[in-house]
Backbone as ProteinMPNN parsed JSONL, in Angstrom:
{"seq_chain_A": "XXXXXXXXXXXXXXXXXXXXXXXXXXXXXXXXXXXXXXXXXXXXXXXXXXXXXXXXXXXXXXXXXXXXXXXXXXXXXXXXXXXXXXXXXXXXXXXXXXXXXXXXXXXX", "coords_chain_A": {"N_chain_A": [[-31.862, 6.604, 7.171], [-28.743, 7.922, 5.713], [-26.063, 7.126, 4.145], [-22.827, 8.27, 3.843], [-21.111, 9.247, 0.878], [-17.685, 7.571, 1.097], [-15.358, 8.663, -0.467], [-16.221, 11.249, -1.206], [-15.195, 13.262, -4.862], [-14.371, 15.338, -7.126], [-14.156, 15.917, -10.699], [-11.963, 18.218, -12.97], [-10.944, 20.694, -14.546], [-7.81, 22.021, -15.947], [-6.936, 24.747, -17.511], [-4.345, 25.327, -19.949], [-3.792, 26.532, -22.736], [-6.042, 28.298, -24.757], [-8.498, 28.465, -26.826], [-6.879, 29.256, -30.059], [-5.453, 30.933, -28.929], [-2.554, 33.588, -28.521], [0.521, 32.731, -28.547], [3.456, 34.483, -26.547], [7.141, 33.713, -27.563], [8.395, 32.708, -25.831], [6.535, 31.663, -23.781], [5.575, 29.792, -25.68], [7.817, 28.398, -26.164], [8.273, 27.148, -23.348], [6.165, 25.621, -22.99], [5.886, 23.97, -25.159], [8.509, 22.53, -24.074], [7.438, 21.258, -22.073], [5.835, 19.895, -22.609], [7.044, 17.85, -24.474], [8.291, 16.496, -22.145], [6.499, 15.15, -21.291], [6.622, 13.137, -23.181], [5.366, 14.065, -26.164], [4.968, 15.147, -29.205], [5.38, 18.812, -29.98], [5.403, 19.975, -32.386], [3.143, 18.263, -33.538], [0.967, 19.165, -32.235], [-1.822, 21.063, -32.552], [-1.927, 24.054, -32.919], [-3.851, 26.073, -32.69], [-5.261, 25.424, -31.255], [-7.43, 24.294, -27.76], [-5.628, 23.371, -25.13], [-5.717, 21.249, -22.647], [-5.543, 20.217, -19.21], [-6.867, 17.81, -17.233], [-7.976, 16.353, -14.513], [-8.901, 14.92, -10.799], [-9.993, 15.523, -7.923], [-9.739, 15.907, -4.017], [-10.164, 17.457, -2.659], [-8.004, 17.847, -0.599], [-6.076, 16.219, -2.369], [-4.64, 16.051, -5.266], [-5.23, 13.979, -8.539], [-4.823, 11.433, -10.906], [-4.2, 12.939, -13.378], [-4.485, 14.386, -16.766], [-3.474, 15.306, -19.758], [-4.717, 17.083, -22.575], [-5.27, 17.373, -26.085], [-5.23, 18.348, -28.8], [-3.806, 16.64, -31.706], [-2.603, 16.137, -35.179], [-3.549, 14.287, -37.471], [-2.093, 11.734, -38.909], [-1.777, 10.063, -42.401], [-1.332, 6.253, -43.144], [1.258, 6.816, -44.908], [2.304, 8.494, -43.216], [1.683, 11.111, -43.506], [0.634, 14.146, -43.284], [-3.704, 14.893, -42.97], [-6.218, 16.684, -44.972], [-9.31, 17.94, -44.199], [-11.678, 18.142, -45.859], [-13.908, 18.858, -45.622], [-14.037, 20.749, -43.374], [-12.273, 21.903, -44.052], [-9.905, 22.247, -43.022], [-6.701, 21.072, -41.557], [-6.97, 17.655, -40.846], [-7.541, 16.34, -37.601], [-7.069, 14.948, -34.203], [-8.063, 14.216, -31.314], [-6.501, 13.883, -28.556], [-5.179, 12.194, -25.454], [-2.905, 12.56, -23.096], [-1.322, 10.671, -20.044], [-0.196, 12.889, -17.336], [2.999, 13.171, -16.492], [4.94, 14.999, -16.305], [4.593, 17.907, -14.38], [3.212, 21.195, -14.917], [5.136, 24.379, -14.926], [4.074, 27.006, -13.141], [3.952, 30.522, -13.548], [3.875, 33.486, -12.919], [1.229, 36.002, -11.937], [-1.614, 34.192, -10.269]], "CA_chain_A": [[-30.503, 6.996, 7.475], [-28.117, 8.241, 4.528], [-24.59, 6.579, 4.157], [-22.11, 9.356, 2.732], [-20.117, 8.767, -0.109], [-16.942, 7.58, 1.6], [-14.757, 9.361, -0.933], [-16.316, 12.529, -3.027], [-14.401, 13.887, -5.503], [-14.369, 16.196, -8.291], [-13.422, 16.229, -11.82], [-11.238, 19.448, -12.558], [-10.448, 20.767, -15.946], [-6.998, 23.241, -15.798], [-7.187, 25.65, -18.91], [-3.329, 25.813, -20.058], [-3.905, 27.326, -23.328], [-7.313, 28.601, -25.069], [-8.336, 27.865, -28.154], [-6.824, 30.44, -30.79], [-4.85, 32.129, -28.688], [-1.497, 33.761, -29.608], [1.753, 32.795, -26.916], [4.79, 34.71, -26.848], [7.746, 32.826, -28.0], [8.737, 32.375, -24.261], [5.604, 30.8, -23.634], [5.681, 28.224, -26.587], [9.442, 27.223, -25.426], [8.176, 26.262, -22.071], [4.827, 24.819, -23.414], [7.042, 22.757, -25.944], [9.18, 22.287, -22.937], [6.141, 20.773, -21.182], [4.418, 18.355, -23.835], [7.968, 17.295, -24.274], [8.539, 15.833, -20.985], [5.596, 14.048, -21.458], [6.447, 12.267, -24.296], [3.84, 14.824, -26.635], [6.008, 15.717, -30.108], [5.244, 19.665, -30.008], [5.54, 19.442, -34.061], [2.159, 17.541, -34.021], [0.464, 19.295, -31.641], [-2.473, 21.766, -33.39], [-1.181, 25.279, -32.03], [-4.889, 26.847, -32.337], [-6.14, 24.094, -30.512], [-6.512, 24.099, -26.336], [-4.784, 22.032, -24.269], [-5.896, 21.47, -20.833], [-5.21, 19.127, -17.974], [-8.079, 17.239, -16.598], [-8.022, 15.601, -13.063], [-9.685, 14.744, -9.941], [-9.607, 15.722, -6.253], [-10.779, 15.32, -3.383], [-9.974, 19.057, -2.075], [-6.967, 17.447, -0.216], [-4.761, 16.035, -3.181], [-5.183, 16.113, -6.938], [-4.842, 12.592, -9.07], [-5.131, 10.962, -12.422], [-4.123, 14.101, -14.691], [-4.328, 13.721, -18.555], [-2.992, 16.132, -20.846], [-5.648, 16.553, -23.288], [-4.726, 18.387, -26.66], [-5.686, 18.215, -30.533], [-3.332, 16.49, -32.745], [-2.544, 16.465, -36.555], [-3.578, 12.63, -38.09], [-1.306, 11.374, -40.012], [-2.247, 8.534, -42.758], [-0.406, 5.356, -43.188], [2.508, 6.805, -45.458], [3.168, 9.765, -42.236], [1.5, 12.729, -44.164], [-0.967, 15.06, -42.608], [-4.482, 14.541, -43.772], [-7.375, 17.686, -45.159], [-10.559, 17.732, -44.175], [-12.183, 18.84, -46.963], [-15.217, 19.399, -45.228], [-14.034, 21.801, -42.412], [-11.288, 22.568, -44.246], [-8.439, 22.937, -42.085], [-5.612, 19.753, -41.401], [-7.344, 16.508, -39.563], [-7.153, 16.528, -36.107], [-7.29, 14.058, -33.627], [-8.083, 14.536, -30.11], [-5.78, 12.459, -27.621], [-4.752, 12.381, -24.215], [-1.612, 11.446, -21.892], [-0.617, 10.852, -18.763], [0.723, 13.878, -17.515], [4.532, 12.864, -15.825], [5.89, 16.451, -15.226], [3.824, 19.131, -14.006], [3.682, 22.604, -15.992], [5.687, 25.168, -13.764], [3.277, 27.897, -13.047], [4.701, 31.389, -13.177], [3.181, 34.83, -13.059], [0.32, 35.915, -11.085], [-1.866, 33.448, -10.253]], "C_chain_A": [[-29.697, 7.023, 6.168], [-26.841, 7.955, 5.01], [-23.985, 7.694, 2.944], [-21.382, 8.585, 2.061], [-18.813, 8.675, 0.951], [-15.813, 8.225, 1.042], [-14.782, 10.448, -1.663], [-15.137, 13.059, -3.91], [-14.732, 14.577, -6.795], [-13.778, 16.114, -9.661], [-13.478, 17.388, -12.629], [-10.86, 19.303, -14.174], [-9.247, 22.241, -15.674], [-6.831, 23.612, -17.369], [-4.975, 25.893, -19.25], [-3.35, 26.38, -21.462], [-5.282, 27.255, -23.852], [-7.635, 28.765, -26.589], [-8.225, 29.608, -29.217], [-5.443, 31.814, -29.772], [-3.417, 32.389, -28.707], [-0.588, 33.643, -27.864], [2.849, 33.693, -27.376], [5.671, 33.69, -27.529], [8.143, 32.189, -26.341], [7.811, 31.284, -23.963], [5.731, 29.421, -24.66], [6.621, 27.643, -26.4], [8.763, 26.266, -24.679], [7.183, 25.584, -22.617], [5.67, 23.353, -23.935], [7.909, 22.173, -24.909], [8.491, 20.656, -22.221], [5.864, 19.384, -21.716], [5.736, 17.678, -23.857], [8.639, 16.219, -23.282], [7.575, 15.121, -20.374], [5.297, 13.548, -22.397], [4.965, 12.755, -25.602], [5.126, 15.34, -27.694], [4.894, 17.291, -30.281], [4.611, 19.785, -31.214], [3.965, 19.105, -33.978], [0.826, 17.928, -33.194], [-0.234, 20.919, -32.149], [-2.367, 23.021, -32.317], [-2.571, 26.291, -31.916], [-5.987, 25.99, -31.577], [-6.569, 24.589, -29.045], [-6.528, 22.97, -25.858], [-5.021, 22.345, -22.476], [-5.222, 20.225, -19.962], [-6.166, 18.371, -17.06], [-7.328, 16.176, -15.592], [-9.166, 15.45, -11.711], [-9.318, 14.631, -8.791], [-10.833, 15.652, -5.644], [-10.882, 16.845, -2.436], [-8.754, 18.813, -0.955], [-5.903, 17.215, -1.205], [-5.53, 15.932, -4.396], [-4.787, 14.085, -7.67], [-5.345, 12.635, -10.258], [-5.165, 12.171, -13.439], [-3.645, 13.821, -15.969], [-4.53, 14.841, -19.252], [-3.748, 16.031, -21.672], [-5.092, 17.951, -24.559], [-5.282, 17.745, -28.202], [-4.054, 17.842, -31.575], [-3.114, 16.414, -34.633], [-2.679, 14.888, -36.787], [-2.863, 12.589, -39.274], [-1.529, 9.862, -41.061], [-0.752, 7.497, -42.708], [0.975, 5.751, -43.789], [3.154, 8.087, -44.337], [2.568, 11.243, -42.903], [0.505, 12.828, -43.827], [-2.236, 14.939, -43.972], [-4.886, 15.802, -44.071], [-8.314, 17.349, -44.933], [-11.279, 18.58, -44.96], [-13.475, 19.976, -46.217], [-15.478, 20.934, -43.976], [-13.018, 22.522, -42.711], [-10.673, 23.398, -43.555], [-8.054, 21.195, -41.927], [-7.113, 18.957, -40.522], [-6.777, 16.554, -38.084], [-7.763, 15.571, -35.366], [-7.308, 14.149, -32.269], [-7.228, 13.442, -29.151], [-5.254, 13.273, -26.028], [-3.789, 11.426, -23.921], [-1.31, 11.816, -21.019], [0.098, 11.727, -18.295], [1.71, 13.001, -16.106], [5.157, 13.729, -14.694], [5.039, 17.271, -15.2], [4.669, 20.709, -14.849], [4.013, 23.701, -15.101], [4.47, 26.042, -13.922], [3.955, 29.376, -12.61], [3.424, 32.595, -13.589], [2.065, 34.882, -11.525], [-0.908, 34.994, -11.42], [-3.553, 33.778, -10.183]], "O_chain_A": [[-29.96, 6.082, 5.42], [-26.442, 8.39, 6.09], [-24.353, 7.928, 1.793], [-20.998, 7.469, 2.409], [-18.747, 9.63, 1.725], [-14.998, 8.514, 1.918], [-13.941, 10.796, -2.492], [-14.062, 13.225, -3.332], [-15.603, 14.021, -7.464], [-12.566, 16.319, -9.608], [-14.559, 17.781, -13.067], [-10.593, 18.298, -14.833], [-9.684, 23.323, -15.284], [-6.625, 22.784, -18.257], [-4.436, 26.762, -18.564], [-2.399, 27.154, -21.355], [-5.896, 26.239, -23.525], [-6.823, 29.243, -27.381], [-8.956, 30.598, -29.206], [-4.929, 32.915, -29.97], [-2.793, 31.352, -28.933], [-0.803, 34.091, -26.738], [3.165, 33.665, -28.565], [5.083, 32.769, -28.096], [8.009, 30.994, -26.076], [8.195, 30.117, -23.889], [5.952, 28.266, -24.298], [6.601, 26.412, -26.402], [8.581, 25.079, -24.95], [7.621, 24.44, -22.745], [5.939, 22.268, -23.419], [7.948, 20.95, -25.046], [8.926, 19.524, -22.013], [5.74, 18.238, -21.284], [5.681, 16.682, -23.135], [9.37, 15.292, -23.632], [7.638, 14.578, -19.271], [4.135, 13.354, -22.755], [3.961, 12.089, -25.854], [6.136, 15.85, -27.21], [3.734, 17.098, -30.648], [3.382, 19.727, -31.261], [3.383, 20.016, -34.566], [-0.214, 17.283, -33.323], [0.517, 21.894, -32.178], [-2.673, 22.944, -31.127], [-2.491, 27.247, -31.145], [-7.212, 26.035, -31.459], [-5.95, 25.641, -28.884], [-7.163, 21.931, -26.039], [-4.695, 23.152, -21.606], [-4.373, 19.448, -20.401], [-5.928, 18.57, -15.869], [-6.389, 15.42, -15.84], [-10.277, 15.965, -11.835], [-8.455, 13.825, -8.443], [-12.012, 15.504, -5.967], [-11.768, 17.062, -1.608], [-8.548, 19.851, -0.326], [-4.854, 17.847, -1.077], [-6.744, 15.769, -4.52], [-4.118, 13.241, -7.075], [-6.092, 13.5, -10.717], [-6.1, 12.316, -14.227], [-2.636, 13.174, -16.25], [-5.645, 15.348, -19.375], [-3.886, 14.847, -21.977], [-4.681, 19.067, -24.238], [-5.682, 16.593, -28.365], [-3.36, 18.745, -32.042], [-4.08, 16.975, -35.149], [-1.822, 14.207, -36.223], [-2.987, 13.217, -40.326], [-1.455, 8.741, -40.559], [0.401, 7.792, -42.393], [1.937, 5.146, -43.316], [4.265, 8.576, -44.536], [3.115, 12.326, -42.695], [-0.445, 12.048, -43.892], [-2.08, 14.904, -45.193], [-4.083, 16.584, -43.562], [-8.562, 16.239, -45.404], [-11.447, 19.757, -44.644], [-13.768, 21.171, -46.264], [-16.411, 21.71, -43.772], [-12.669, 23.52, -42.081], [-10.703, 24.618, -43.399], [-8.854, 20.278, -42.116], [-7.975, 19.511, -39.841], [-5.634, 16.807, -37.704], [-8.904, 15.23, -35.677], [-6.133, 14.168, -31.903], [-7.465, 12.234, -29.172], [-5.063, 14.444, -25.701], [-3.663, 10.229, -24.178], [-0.992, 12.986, -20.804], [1.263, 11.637, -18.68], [1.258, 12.434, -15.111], [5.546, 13.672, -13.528], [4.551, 17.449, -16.316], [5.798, 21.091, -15.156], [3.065, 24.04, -14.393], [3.785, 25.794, -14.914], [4.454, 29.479, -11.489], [2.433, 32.511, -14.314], [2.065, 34.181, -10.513], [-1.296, 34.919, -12.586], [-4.362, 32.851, -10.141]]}, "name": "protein", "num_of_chains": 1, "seq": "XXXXXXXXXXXXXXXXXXXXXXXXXXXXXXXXXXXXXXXXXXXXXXXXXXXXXXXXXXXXXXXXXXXXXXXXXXXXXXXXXXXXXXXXXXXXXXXXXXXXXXXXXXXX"}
């Protein structure tokens, strides 16, 4: 006899931008808008990067979503680092708690 999982669920990756790709200015407001209202300084946030939203449902409700995005490392005196080796700025991968949800406009 097989005992079901009493809760399945899924973990969900939402694509809000793609790596390299170019926004209007409209778009980067609200984006900036976005990261903003979750405590995310825009400024520091690597603009050829992507930035998604990772979570987990159960196909009823969504939970635990974390802003996931490529930052700029800064050393101890506040100044962006080089990576010699891949040459392009240091970057630091981080995630946060997303707060406010990213309006969703257009067709869907």
């Amino acid at each position: 006899m097989t005992v079901p999982v009493p809760h399945p669920h899924l973990r969900c990756t939402r694509q809000v931008t793609a790596k390299g790709q170019d926004l209007t200015a409209e778009q980067r407001s609200r984006l900036a808008s976005w990261l903003e209202a979750n405590g995310v300084r825009p400024g520091e946030v690597a603009a050829d990067e992507p930035i998604t939203v990772e979570y987990k449902t159960d196909g009823q409700r969504e939970w635990g979503h974390l802003i996931c995005f490529s930052e700029y490392y800064r050393n101890h005196e506040g100044h962006r680092t080089f990576d010699y080796r891949a040459q392009h700025a240091t970057l630091v991968r981080r995630n946060v708690q997303q707060s406010t949800p990213i309006e969703e406009v257009g067709d869907a």
